[in-house]
C-alpha positions in Angstrom: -5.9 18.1 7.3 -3.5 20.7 7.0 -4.0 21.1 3.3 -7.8 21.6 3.7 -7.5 24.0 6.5 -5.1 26.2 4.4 -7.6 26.4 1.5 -10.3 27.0 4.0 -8.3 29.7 5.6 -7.4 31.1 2.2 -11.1 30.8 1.0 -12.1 32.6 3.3 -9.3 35.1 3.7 -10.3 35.6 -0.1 -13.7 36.3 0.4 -13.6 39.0 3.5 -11.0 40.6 1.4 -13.1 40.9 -1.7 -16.7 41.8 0.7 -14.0 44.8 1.8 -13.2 46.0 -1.6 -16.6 45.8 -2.4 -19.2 48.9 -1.7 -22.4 48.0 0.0 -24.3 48.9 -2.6 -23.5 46.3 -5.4 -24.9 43.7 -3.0 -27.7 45.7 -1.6 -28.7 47.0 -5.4 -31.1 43.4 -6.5 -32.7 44.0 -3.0 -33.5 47.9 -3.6 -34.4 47.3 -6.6 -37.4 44.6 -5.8 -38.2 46.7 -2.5 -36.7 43.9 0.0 -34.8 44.9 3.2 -30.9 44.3 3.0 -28.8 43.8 5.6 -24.8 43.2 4.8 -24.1 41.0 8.0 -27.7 39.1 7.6 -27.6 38.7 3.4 -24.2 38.4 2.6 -22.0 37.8 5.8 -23.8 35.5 7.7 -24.6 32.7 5.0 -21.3 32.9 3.3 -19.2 32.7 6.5 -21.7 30.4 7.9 -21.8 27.6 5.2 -18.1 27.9 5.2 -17.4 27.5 8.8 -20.3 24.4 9.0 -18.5 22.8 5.9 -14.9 22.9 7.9 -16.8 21.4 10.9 -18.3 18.6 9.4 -14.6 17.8 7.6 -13.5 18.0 11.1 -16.2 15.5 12.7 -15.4 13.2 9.8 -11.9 13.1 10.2 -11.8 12.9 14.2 -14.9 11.0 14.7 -16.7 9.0 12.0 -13.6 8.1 9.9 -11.4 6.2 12.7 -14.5 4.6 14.0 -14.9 3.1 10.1 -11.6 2.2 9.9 -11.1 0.8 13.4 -10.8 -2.8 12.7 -7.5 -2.3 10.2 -5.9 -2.0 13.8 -7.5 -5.6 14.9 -6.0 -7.1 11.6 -2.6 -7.7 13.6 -4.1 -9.8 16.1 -6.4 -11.6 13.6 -4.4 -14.8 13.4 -4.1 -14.8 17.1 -8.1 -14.3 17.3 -8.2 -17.3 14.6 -6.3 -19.7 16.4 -8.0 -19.5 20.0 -11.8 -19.3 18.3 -12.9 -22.5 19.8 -11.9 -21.8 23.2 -13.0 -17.7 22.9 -16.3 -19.3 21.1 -17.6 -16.0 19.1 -20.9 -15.9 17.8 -21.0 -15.3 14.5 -24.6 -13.6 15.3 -23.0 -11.2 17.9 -20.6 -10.3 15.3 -23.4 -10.1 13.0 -25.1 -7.4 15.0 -22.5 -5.8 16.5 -21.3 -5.1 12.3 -25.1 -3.9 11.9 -24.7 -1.9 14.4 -21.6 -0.3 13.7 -23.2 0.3 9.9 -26.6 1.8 11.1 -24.9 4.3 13.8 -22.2 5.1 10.4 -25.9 5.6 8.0 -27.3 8.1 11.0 -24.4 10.3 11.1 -23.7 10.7 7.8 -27.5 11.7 7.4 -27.6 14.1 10.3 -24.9 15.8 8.3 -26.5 15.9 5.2 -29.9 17.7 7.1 -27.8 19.9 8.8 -26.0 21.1 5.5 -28.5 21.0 3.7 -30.9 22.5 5.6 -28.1 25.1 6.5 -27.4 25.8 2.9 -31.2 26.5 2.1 -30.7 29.2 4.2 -28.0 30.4 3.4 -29.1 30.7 -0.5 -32.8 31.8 0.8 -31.0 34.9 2.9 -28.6 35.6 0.3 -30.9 35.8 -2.6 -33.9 37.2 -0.6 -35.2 39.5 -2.8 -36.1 36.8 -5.5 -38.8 35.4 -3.0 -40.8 38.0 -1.7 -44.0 37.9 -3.6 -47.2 36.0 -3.4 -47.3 32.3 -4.0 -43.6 31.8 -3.1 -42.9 27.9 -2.6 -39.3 26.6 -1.2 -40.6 23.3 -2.7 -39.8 22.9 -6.8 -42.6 22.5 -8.8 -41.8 22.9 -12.8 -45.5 24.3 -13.3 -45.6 26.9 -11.0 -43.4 29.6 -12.2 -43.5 31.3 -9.1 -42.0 28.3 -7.5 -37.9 29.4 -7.8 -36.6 27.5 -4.8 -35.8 23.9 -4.7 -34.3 22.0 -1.4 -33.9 19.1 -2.0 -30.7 20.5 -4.6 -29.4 21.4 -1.9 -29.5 18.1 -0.1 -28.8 16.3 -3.2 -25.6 18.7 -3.6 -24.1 17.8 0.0 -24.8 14.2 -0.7 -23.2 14.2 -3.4 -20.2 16.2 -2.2 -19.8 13.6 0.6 -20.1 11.0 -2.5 -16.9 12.3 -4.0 -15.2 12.1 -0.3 -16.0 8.9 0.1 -14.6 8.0 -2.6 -11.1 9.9 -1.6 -11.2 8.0 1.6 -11.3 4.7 0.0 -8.6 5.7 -2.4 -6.5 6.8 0.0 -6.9 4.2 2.1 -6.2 1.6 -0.5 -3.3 3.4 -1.2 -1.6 3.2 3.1 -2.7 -0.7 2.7 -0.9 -1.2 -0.2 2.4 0.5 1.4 1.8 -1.0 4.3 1.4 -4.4 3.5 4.6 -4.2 0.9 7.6 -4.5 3.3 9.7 -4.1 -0.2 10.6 -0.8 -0.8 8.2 0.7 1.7 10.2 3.6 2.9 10.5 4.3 -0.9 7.0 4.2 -2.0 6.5 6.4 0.7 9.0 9.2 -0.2 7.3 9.1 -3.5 3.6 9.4 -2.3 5.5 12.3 0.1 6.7 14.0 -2.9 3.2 13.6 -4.6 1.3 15.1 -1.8 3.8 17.9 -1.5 3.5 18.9 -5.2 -0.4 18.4 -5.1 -1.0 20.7 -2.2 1.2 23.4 -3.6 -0.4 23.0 -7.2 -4.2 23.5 -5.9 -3.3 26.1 -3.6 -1.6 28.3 -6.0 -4.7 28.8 -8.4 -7.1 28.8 -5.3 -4.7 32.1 -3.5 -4.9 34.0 -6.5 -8.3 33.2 -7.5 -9.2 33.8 -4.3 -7.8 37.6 -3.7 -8.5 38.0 -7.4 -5.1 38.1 -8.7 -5.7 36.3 -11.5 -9.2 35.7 -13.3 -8.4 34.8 -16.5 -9.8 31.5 -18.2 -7.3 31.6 -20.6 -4.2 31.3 -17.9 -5.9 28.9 -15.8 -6.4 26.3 -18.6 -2.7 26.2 -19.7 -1.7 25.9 -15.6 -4.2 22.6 -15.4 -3.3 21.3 -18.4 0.7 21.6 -18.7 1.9 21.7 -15.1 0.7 18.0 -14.6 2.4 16.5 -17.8 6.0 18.3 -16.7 5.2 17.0 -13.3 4.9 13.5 -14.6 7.9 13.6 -16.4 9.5 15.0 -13.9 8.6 12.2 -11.4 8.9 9.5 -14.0 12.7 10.2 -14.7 13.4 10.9 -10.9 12.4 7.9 -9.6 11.9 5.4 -12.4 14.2 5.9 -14.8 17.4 7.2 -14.3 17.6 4.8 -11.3 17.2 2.5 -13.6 20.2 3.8 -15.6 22.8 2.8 -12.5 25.7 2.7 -14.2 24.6 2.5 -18.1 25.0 5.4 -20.5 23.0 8.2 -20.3 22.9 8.4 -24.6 22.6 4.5 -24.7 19.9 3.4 -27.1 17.2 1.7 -24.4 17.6 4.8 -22.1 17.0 7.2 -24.6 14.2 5.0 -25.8 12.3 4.9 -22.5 12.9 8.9 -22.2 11.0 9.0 -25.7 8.4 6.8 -25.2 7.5 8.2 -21.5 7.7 11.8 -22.7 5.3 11.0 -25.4 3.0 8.9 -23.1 2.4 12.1 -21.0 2.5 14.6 -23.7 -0.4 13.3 -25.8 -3.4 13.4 -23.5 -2.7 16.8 -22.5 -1.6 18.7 -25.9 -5.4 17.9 -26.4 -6.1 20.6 -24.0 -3.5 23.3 -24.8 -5.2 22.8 -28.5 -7.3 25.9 -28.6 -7.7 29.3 -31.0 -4.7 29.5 -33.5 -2.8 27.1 -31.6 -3.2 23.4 -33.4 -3.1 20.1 -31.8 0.3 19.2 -33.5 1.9 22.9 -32.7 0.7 22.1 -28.8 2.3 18.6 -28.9 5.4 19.7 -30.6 6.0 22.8 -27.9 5.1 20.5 -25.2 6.7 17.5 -26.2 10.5 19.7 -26.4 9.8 21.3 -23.1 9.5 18.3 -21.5 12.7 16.8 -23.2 14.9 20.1 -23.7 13.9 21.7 -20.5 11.9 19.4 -17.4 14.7 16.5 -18.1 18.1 18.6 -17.6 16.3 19.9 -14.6 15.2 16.5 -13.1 18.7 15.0 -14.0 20.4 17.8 -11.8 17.6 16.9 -8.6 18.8 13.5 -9.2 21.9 14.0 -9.1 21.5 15.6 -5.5 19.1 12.8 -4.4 21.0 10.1 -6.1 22.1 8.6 -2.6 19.2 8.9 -0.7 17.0 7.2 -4.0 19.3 4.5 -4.6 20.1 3.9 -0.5 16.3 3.5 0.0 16.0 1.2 -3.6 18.6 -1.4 -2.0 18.7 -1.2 1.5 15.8 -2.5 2.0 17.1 -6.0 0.0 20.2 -6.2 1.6 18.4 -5.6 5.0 15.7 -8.3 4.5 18.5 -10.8 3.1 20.6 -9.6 6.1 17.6 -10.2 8.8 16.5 -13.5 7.0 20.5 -15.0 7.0 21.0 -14.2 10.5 17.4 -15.0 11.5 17.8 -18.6 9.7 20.8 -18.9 11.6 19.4 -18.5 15.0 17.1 -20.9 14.0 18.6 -23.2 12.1 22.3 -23.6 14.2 20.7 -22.8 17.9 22.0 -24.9 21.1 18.7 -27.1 21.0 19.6 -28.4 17.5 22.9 -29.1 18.3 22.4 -30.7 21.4 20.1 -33.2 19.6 22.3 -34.1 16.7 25.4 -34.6 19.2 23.6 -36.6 21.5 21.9 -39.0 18.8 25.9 -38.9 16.9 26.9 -40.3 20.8 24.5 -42.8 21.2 24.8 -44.0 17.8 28.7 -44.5 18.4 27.9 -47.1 21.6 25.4 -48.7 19.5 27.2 -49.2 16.3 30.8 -48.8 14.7 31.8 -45.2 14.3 30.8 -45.4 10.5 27.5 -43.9 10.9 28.7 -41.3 13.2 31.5 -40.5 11.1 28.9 -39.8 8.7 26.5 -38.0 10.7 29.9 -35.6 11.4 30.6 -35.2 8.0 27.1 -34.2 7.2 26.8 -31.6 9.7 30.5 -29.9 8.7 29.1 -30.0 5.0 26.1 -28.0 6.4 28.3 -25.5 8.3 31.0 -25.4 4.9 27.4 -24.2 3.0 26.3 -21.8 5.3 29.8 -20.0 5.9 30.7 -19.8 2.5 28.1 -20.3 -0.5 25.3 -18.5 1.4 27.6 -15.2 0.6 26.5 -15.9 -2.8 23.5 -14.2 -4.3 23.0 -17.6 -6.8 24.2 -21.1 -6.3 23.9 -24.0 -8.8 20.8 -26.3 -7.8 22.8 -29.1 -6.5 24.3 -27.3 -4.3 21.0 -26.0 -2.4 19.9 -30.0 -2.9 22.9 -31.4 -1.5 22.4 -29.0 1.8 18.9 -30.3 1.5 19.5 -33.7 2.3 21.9 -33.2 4.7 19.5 -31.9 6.9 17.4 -34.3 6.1 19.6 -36.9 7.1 20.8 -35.8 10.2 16.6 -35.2 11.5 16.4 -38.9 10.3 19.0 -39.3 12.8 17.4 -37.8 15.4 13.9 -39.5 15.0 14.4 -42.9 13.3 14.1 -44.7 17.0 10.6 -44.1 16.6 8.3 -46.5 14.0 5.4 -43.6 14.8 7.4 -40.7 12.8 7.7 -41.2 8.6 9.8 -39.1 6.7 9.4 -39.5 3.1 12.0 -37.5 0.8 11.5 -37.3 -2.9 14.2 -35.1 -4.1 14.7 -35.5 -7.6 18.0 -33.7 -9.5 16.9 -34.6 -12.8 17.0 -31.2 -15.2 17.8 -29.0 -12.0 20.6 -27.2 -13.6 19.5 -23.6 -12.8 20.5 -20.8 -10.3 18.8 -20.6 -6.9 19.1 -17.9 -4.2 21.1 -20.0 -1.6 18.8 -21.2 1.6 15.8 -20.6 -0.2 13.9 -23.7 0.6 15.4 -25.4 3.9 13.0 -22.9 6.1 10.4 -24.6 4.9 11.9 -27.6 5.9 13.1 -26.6 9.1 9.5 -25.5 9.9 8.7 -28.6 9.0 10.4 -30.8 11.4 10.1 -28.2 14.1 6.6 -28.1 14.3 5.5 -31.6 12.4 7.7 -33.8 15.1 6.1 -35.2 18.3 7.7 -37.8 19.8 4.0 -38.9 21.7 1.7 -38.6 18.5 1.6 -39.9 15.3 3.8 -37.9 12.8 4.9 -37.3 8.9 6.8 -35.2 6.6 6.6 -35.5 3.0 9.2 -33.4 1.0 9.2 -33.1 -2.7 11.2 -31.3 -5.5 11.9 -31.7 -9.2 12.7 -29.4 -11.8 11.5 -29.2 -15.3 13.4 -26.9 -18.1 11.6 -23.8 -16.5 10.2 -24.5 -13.1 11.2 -25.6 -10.1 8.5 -27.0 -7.7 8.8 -27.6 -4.0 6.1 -29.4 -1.9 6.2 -30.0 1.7 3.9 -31.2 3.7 3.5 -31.8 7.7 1.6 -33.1 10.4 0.7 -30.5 13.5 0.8 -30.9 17.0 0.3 -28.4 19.5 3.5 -27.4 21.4 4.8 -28.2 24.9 5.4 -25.9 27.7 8.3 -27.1 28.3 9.7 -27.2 24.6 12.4 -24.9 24.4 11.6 -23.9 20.3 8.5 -22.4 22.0 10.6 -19.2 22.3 11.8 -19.6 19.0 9.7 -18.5 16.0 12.5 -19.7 12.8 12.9 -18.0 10.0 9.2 -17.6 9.5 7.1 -17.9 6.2 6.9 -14.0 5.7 10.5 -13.5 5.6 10.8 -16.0 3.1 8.3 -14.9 0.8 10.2 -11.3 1.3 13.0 -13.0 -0.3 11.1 -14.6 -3.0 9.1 -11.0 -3.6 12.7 -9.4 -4.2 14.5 -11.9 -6.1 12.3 -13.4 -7.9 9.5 -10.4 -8.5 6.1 -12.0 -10.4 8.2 -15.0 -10.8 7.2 -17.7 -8.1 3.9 -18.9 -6.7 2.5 -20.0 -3.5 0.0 -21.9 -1.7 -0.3 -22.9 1.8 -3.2 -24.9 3.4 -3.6 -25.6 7.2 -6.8 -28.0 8.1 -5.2 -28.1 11.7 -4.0 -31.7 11.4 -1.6 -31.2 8.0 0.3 -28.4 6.4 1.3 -28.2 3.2 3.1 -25.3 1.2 3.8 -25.5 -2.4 6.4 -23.4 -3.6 6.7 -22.9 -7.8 9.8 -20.5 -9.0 10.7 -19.7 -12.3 14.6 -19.3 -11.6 
């Protein structure tokens, strides 16, 4: 918004600065000349000023008005689940939504063509008024017609030309939106991606507005300094980004001369050298003698220069590259933990370890005991780690597992079936990785009225490790007290597996309302 109404301002500060430096008579001299009235504020003020002030308008009644209206339901996405869950007792028609969608798409077709007609219509004017004195003789059509050569007007360009215009706008907006959505939905790194997009529009805005001031108050006219400007700034602005936020954060602590550093310097530097030496190749100057120049610029000049910004940024970059992981891992420990060791839990475990010591010699609680204090060993001191050896993570597994047996085996309606295999699990795992699945699992698959199951599964092969649980659902009590609770949750998990193992895990999950299953595949 601010970037268009600069240029608008600028255009037309531009223009009433070059009508003033201009005498009267070069505009009035085509109209003299044919014998057609001229009037400055009529021929020359009026349509100019006039298109440009209609054009700002409709940009304005896009951005306020048609634009949020289109892009209203993004801000329903956040209670879509909510919306999904109470559909049979809400009972939507999918017709209403139907026409309500028709609606919404007729009402968006109606204003975008009342703004076409009007600048349209207002730019037929507008080039009628301003070239008057091409039209005033007999047989004068504003309708094209190739075989009448007195037919010079055509309007429907001009209605083809602002649909067009609005063509190209259309497909900003979809760009840009694409663009927020993709930030917004990627927790990792947000406030990252978002100071480079920052940086981006910053340098965008400047670049455009430059060649627009000085076109505009005819500072500069030149074709021969304009293509140079669009066709190097851009590749030392690429460079420039590339090795501020790419790679010497990528360097951390390796040598700046070290042999894959300096080879991704080469390699990028090329990569944005190439396409646009093609355009500085003009006259005298050869392709190679523009790649050459360009191509030691970027690595003599634009890379000492965008070490030293790093260097002044470095804290910020690298703060906003691994806070964000060390906050989710923070937020999804201490989150597990409110889940996982809450009163409720506990209360359970101690009460079924008591009633098992009446019943039975204090074998079985001595066990129970022993499994819960190997759960609280794991938790206080391997889940410091950022890898733990497989067993480990199994071990914790099926100590949990044990215990909820515990807890539920008075009842012939519950199953539990655990197939937990340790055959070729020799990796490295992120440590509490899988039991929120687990613990979701027995959280919301138990009822102690209904018919329930949970079926766990993992085994390893040489590269994979594959994780299957599955759960039947009931819907909660009032009076349960995990209704306040929400657990770890499934998003905070796949956080995790987004930042440590990045395009190496897969998921599914399916809900049919009476199971759910996840699968879970890592490549540790």
């Amino acid at each position: 918004m601010i970037f268009v109404t600069m240029v608008a301002a600028i255009s037309l500060g531009g223009y009433v600065w070059g009508v003033y430096n201009t005498t009267a008579d070069q505009y009035a001299a085509p109209f003299i000349s044919n014998h057609v009235p001229f009037n400055l504020f009529r021929n020359v003020l009026l349509p100019d000023i006039g298109m440009c002030f209609l054009i700002y308008i409709s940009y304005l009644i896009l951005n306020f008005f048609i634009i949020p209206r289109l892009l209203a339901p993004k801000k329903l996405e956040a209670g879509t689940s909510q919306i999904a869950i109470s559909v049979t007792k809400m009972k939507i028609s999918l017709q209403g939504m139907a026409q309500k969608i028709l609606k919404e798409c007729a009402w968006l077709i109606i204003q975008i063509f009342l703004i076409v007609l009007v600048l349209g219509t207002a730019l037929n004017f507008a080039n009628y008024y301003k070239h008057e004195w091409q039209f005033h003789y007999p047989g004068f059509s504003i309708f094209f017609n190739k075989n009448n050569p007195n037919s010079q007007m055509n309007v429907y360009a001009s209605y083809l030309f602002v649909l067009v215009l609005m063509a190209f706008y259309g497909l900003y907006i979809c760009v840009r939106e694409i663009i927020i959505n993709f930030i917004e939905r990627q927790s990792n790194r947000r406030d990252y991606r978002v100071l480079i997009c920052n940086q981006i529009t910053l340098f965008l805005i400047q670049y455009i507005s430059i060649p627009i001031f000085l076109a505009s108050f005819n500072f500069i006219s030149a074709y021969v300094v304009f293509v140079p400007y669009f066709a190097l700034v851009p590749s030392l602005l690429l460079v420039f980004m590339s090795n501020i936020y790419w790679l010497f954060p990528w360097k951390k602590e390796k040598l700046f001369f070290s042999s894959p550093l300096l080879l991704r310097l080469l390699l990028s530097t090329l990569l944005f050298t190439f396409p646009f030496a093609i355009f500085l190749a003009e006259g005298s100057v050869t392709f190679i003698s523009a790649f050459l120049i360009l191509w030691t610029v970027q690595l003599l000049i634009i890379t000492p220069i965008s070490w030293l910004v790093y260097q002044q940024k470095k804290d910020k970059i690298l703060q906003l590259m691994g806070a964000e992981k060390a906050l989710i891992k923070t937020k999804t420990d201490l989150q597990f933990l409110r889940s996982q060791i809450n009163p409720h839990f506990l209360f359970n475990i101690l009460n079924t370890l008591y009633g098992t010591a009446l019943q039975e010699n204090a074998e079985r609680t001595a066990g129970g005991i022993q499994k819960l204090g190997d759960m609280m060993r794991f938790m206080l001191h391997e889940n410091n780690q950022d890898f733990i050896d497989m067993n480990k993570e199994i071990e914790y597994l099926k100590n949990y597992i044990s215990l909820q047996k515990l807890r539920t085996q008075s009842s012939a309606d519950i199953i539990i079936e655990e197939n937990i295999s340790e055959k070729n699990c020799n990796h490295k795992i992120a440590p509490m990785l899988l039991i929120p699945f687990v613990e979701n699992a027995f959280k919301h698959g138990i009822s102690l009225k209904e018919k329930s199951w949970i079926k766990i599964t993992l085994e390893c092969t040489e590269k994979n490790i594959l994780f299957e649980v599955r759960n039947s659902v009931h819907a909660k009590q009032e009076n349960d007290p995990e209704n306040e609770r929400s657990g770890i949750g499934f998003n905070n998990v796949i956080e995790r597996l987004k930042l440590i193992y990045p395009d190496k895990f897969q998921s599914s999950v399916n809900h049919d309302g009476k199971e759910f299953f996840i699968q879970l595949v890592i490549q540790p």
